[in-house]
C-alpha positions in Angstrom: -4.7 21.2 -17.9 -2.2 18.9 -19.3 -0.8 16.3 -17.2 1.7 13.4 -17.1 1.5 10.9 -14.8 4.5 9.0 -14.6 4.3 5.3 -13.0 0.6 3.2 -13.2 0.7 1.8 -9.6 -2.1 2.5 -7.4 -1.7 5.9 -7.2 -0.5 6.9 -10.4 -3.8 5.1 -12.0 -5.4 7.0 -9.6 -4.8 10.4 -9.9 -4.8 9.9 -13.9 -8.7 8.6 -13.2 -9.6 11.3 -10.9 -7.9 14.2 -12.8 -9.2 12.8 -16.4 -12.9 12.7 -14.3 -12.8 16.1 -14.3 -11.5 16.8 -17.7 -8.2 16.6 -17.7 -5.6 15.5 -20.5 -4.2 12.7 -18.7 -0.9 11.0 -20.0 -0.2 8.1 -17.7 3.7 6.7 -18.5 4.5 2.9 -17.2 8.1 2.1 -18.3 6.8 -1.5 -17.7 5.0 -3.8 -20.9 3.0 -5.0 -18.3 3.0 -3.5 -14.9 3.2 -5.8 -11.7 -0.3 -5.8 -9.9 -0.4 -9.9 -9.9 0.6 -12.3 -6.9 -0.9 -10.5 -3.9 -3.6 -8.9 -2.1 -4.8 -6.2 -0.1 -6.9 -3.9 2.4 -8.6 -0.7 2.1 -10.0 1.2 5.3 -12.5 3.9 5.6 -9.9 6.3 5.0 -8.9 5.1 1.3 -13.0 4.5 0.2 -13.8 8.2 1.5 -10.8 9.6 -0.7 -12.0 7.1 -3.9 -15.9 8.7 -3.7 -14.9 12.3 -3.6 -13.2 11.6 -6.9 -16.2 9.2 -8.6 -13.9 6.1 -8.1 -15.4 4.4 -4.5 -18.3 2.4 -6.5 -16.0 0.9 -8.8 -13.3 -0.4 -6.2 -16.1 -2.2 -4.1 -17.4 -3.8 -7.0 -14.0 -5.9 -7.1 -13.5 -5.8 -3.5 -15.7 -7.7 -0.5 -16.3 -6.8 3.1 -15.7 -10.1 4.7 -12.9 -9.6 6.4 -15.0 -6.7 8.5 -17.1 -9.4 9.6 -14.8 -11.5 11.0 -12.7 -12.2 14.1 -9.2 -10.2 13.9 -6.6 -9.0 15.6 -3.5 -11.0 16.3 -2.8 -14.1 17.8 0.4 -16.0 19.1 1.5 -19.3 16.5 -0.7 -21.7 19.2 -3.8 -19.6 18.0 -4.7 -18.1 21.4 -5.9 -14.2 20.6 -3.7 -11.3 22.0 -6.3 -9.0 21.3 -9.1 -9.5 18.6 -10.4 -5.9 17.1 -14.5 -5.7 17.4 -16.0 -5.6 13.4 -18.2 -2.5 14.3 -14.7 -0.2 14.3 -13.9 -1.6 11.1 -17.8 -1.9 9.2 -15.7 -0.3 5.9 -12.8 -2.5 5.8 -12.4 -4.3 2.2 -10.0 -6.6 0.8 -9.2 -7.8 -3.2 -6.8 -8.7 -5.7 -3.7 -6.3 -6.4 -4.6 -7.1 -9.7 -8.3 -6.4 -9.7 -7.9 -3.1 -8.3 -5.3 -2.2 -11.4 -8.5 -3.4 -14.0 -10.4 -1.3 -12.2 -8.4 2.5 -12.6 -7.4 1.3 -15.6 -10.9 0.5 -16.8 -11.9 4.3 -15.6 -9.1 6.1 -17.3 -9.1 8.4 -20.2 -9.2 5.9 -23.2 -5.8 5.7 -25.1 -3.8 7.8 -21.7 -2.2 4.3 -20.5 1.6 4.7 -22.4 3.1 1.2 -21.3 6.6 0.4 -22.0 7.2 4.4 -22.3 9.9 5.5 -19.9 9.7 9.3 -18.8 12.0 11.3 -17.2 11.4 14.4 -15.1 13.0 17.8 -15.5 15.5 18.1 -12.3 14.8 21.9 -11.9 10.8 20.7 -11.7 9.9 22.0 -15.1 6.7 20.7 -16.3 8.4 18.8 -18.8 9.4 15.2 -19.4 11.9 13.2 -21.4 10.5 10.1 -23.4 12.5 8.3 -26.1 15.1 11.8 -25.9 12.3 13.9 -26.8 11.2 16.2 -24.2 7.1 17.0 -24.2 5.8 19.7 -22.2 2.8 20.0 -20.1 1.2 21.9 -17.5 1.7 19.6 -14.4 3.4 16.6 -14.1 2.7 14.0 -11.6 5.9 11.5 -10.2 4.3 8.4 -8.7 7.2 6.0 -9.7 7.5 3.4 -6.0 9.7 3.6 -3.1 13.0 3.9 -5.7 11.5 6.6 -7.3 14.2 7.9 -9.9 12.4 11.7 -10.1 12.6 12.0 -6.3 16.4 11.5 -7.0 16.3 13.7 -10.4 14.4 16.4 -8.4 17.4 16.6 -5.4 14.6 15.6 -2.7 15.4 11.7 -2.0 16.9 11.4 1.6 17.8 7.6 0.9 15.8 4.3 1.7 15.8 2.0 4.8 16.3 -1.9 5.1 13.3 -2.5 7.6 15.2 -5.4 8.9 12.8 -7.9 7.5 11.5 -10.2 4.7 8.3 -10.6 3.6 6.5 -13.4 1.7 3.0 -13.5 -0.1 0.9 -15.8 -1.5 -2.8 -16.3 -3.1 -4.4 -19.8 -2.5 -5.9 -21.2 -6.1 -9.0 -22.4 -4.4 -10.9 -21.5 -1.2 -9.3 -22.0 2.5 -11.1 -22.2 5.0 -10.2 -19.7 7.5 -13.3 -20.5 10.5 -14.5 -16.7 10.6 -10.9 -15.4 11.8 -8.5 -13.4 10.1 -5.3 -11.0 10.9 -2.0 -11.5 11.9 -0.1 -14.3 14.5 3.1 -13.2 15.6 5.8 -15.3 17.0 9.9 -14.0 17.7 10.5 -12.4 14.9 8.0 -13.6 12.2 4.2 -12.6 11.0 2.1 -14.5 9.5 -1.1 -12.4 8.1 -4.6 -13.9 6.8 -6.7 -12.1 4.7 -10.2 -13.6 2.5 -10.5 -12.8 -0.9 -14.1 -11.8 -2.7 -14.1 -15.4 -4.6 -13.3 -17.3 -1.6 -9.7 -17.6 -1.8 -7.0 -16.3 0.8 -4.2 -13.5 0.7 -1.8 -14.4 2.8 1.6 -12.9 3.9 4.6 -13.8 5.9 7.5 -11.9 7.8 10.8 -12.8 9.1 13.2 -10.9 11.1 16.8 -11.5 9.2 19.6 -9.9 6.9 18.4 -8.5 3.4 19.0 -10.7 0.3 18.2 -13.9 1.1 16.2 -16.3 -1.6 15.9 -19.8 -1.8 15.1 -21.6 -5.4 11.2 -23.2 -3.6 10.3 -20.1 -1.4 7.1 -21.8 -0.4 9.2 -24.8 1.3 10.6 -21.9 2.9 7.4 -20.9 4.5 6.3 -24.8 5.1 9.6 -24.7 7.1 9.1 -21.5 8.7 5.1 -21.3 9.9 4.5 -25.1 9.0 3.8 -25.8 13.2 1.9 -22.8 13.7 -2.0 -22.8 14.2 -4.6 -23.8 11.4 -5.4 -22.6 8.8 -2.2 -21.6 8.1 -0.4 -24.5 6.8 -3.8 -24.8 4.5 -3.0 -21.6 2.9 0.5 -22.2 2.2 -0.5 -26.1 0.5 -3.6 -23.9 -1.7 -0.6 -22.0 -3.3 1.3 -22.6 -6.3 5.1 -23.2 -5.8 6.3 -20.7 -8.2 3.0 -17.7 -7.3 5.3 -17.4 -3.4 6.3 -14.1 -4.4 9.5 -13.1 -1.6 10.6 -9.5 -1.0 12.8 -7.6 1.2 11.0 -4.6 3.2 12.4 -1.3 2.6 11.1 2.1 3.6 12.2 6.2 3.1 15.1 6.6 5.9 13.2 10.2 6.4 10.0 11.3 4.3 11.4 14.1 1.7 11.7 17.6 2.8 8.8 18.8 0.3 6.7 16.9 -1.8 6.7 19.8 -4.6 9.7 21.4 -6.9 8.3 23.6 -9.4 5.3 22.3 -11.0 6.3 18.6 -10.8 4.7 16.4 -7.9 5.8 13.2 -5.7 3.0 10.7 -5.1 2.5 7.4 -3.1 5.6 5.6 -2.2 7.9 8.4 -4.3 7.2 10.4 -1.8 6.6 8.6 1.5 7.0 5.1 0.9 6.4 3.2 4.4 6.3 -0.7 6.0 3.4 -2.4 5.8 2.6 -2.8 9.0 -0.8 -0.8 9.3 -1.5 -1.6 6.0 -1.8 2.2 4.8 0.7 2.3 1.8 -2.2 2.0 -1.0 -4.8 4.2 1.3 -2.0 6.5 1.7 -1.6 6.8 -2.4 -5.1 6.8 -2.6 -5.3 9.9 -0.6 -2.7 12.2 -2.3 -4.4 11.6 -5.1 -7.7 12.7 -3.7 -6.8 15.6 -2.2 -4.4 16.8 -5.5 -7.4 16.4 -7.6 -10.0 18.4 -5.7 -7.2 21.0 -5.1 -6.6 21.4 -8.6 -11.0 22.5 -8.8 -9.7 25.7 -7.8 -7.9 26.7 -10.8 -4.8 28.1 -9.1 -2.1 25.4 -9.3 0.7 27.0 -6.8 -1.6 27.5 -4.3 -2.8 24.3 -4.7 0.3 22.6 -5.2 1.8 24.3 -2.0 -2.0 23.0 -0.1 -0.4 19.7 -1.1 2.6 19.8 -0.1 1.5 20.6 3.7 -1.2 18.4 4.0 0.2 15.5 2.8 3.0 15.8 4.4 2.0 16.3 7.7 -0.3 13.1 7.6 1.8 11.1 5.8 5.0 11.3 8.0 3.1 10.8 10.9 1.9 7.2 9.3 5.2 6.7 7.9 6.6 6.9 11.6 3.9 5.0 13.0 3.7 2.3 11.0 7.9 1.8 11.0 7.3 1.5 15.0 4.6 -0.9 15.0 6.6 -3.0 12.3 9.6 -3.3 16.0 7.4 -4.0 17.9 5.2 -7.2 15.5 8.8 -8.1 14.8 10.5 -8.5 18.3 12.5 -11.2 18.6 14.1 -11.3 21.6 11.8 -13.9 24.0 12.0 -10.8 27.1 10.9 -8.3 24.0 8.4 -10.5 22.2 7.3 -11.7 25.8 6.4 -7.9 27.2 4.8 -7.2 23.8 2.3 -10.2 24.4 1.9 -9.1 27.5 0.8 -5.7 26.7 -1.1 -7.1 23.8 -3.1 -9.0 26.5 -3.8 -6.4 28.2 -4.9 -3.4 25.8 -8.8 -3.3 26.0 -10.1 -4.4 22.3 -12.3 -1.4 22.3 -9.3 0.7 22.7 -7.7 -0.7 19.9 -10.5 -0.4 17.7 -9.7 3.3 18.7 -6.8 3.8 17.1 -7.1 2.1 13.9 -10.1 4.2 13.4 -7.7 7.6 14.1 -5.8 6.1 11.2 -8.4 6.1 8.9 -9.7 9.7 9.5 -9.5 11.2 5.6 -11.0 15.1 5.3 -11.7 16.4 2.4 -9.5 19.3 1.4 
């Protein structure tokens, strides 16, 4: 088949790799010169690696990614530094962390050569035509792939976008320029209404992110003093990681999430992806894992050679996992950001009291990925 991709995020890049892996024509259109995978880290669980090796992609991501942070203390911990409940390494033996921007080398470095369009707008066809609209000249195709972020324009083109949410929360992140370090221990404190979250890199340095409860569009001109001011007097390493981080690499953006997941995920033969079509808070770190897998599952549905009735596979499996993640995840982002003292007090509490084992659990019913 033919296919445009539109949008060269994580899941955009990788459906375009998996699809042109099994001999696809892949057109991937960024309207960006230079898309933004810099400033900021991640995690991939089981979940996302199982989707990356059933499309021939799992090998490549681990090259550029290290499994550290499985080896090390985590869980959460109150701003003193005393655990809540630390999560035991053997539930998590395929957790990974890396570089935003080392994972967008890698998909692009295993696409199609010559498929990456940047600074190439496309437009879907609102009645979900296979078609798309570049420079006012529409070019057909036989699919075509949306995977344009949370403020996805097709979603709205296509009649399917059910509005976004303000989370009720900020976020920060940083990238130390040299290597903190961070004792064997990584995860998230929380205090009243703020998160602060440690993860290692693979070349030593640290990904780290921040949270605060409080009304949407606030910036200061020196968002790391912001942080200093903020976590400053919380437990070590954290003041470390904010000092290892350039001024101006603080990167500060409101959290916003789908008010309710879109009714379908298909109109015709054109496709919502990733955050176009259930974007969700970070809180259990699934948004990339949760691209990853759409992808996945689209491309080994497409083996079969019948496109509706893998189109409409699609739209019911990912939508049925996906909105219960995207609910999920929106609930655990209340609760890590309580900021009343009785709220945040009976949350520690609980905390406290949750067998780590049982934790371990439930991230691990997160990451459960089946093959379609």
């Amino acid at each position: 088949m033919r296919v445009a991709v539109i949008g060269a995020g994580t899941g955009g890049l990788t459906i375009a790799a998996g699809l042109g892996g099994e001999g696809h024509e892949v057109v991937v259109y960024e309207r960006r010169v230079e898309p933004g995978a810099v400033g900021a880290g991640l995690t991939l669980f089981g979940n996302a690696f199982g989707a990356l090796d059933a499309i021939g992609l799992g090998d490549i991501v681990r090259e550029v990614s290290s499994d550290a942070i499985a080896r090390m203390r985590a869980g959460q911990r109150t701003p003193s530094g005393d655990w809540l409940v630390s999560m035991p390494s053997a539930m998590v033996p395929t957790l990974r962390s890396l570089h935003r921007a080392e994972l967008h080398r890698a998909l692009v470095g295993a696409l199609p050569a010559g498929s990456l369009q940047l600074g190439q707008g496309a437009t879907v066809a609102a009645d979900g035509q296979p078609v798309v609209r570049v420079d006012g000249a529409e070019e057909g195709f036989d699919l075509v792939i949306a995977a344009d972020g949370l403020r996805s324009d097709a979603r709205a083109l296509l009649g399917l976008d059910r509005g976004v949410r303000y989370a009720g929360y900020t976020a920060w992140r940083g990238v130390t320029v040299s290597g903190v370090n961070v004792h064997g221990e990584a995860g998230e404190t929380w205090g009243r209404g703020r998160i602060f979250g440690i993860v290692p890199l693979p070349d030593e340095r640290v990904y780290w992110f921040a949270t605060e409860s409080t009304a949407a569009g606030q910036h200061a001109d020196d968002e790391r003093e912001t942080v200093r001011e903020r976590f400053g007097n919380w437990h070590p390493p954290i003041l470390a990681c904010i000092d290892a981080t350039t001024a101006t690499a603080v990167l500060r953006h409101d959290i916003y999430d789908l008010a309710r997941i879109p009714a379908t995920f298909v109109k015709g033969r054109t496709v919502l992806l990733g955050d176009a079509a259930h974007g969700m808070t970070p809180n259990l770190g699934q948004g990339a894992g949760q691209a990853i897998e759409d992808a996945a599952t689209l491309t080994l549905l497409l083996r079969s050679g019948e496109l509706d009735a893998a189109l409409s596979r699609y739209d019911e499996l990912r939508r049925k996992r996906t909105r219960v993640i995207w609910r999920q995840s929106r609930l655990m982002g209340k609760a890590a950001q309580a900021s009343h003292p009785i709220g945040a007090g009976i949350r520690d509490a609980l905390l406290r009291a949750t067998p780590s084992a049982f934790m371990g659990r439930a991230t691990q019913s997160i990451q459960r990925w089946t093959e379609p």
